[in-house]
C-alpha positions, 0 to 999 in steps of 0.5 A: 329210269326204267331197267334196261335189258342191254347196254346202250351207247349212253349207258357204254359211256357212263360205264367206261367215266366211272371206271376210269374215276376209280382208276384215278380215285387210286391214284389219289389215294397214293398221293394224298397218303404223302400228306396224311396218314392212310387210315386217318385219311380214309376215316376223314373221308368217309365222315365228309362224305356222310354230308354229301350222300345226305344232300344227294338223298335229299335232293332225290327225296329219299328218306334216311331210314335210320330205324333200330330194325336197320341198326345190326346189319347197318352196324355189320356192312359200316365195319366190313366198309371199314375194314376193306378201306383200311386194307385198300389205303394201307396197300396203296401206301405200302406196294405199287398201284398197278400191283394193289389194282390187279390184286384188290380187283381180284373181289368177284373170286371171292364174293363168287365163293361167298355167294356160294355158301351164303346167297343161294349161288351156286359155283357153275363149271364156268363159274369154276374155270372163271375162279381159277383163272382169277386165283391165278392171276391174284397169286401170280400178281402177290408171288412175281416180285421181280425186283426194282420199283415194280417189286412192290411190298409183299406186306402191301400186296397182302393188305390190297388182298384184304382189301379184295376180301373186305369188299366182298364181304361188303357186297355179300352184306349188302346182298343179304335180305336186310340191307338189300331191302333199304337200297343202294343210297340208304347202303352207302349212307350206313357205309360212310356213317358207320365207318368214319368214326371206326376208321378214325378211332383205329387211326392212332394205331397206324402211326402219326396222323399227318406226315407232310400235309399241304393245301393239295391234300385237302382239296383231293380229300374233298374229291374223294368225299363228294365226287369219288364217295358220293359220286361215283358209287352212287353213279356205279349203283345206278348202272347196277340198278339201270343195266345188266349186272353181269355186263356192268359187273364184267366191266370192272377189270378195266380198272387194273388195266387203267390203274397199270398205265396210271401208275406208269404215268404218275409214278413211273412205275413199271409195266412188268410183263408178269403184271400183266399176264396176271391182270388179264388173268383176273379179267379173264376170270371175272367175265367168265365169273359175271357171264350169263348163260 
């Protein structure tokens, strides 16, 4: 399909499917951790989803490309895949979903600050006012505790932090000429590829590897290899590749807003008003972040 210079209707709809997917993928995250160990649970799904990105490439003809030029940054973007999913899983284990959403989605601020330094992107006054108000929304998420079953675990709002980080770098990594160059499916295959046996040889270290596994488990962990891995990245990579990034790009704080309702809806968690202020702090930063001109 070729590039397209605005979002159309078509477009609107696939892009509002897809972040409520990974608003619901959270969900499932928090649910299936009852049954299995967060870190043993992330490296089994990205080792499922290693079949499911093959069989899509495959059926797109695209070759594999698995060459030794590819070997370092393949190596570099499976580990900081790795890292991020640790942190995600860990803090969807230890504080709320809204809390880890609104923090975890944090990731343009600190992808914005390694543009900088490392992409040739320079932080423009907007840019500026747009990484305030997002470092504000992050800070005020980690620091209103309140109390009850909306405090969270500041453990846990610190390992979504990591999470942010870890998905900027791997957006910084993927952004480098190297990784670029191969493409988006090529990009995930390395991903999952790489980060499976990495995520499972950590697993041991995090506690027993099964808690109280039962038959919903595995199906949601089937889900989460082929319609959340190689599904909704896949179909997130080709909006990047089909729509404006900004526009696409600027869509993403929906993903807290969604996950603060699920939450409230799966877990009865509550909607404190600190909460939200900070998500729309967040949201107000990335627009201004991805926003051109």
């Amino acid at each position: 399909m070729p590039r397209k210079s605005a979002l159309d209707a078509p477009g609107l709809a696939v892009l509002l499917g897809v972040t409520l997917l990974f608003s619901v993928n959270q969900v499932i995250i928090k649910f299936t951790n009852q049954g299995l160990q967060p870190v043993f649970f992330a490296g089994l799904r990205s080792v499922l989803a290693v079949g499911f990105v093959i069989a899509w490439m495959r059926y797109r003809s695209i070759t594999l490309d698995l060459t030794p030029a590819m070997l370092r940054p393949g190596l570099l973007i499976g580990a900081m895949f790795s890292v991020e999913f640790i942190f995600l899983f860990l803090a969807l284990d230890l504080t709320t979903l809204g809390r880890a959403s609104v923090i975890f989605y944090s990731m343009p601020l600190w992808f914005a600050v390694m543009a900088h330094y490392g992409l040739n992107a320079p932080i423009s006054p907007r840019k500026a006012i747009g990484l305030a108000l997002a470092f504000a929304g992050t800070a005020l998420a980690i620091l209103s505790r309140g109390g009850g079953a909306g405090a969270g675990s500041l453990v846990g709002d610190l390992c979504a932090l990591g999470g942010a980080i870890g998905w900027a770098a791997t957006a910084y990594v993927a952004r480098r000429p190297a990784m670029a160059a191969a493409g988006p499916e090529r990009q995930l295959l390395w991903m999952v590829l790489v980060s499976g046996p990495i995520l499972l040889l950590a697993a041991p270290a995090f506690g027993p590897l099964l808690r109280d596994p039962a038959p919903i488990h595995v199906v949601l962990l089937l889900v989460q290899a082929s319609i959340i891995v190689a599904g909704g990245f896949i179909t997130w990579l080709w909006l990047l590749s089909t729509y404006p990034v900004a526009t696409v790009a600027s869509f993403s704080f929906l993903t807290p807003v969604f996950s603060l309702l699920l939450g409230r809806m799966f877990f009865s968690e509550p909607l404190q008003p600190a909460l939200i202020v900070a998500a729309a702090l967040v949201g107000a930063g990335i627009a201004l972040i991805n926003l051109r001109g």
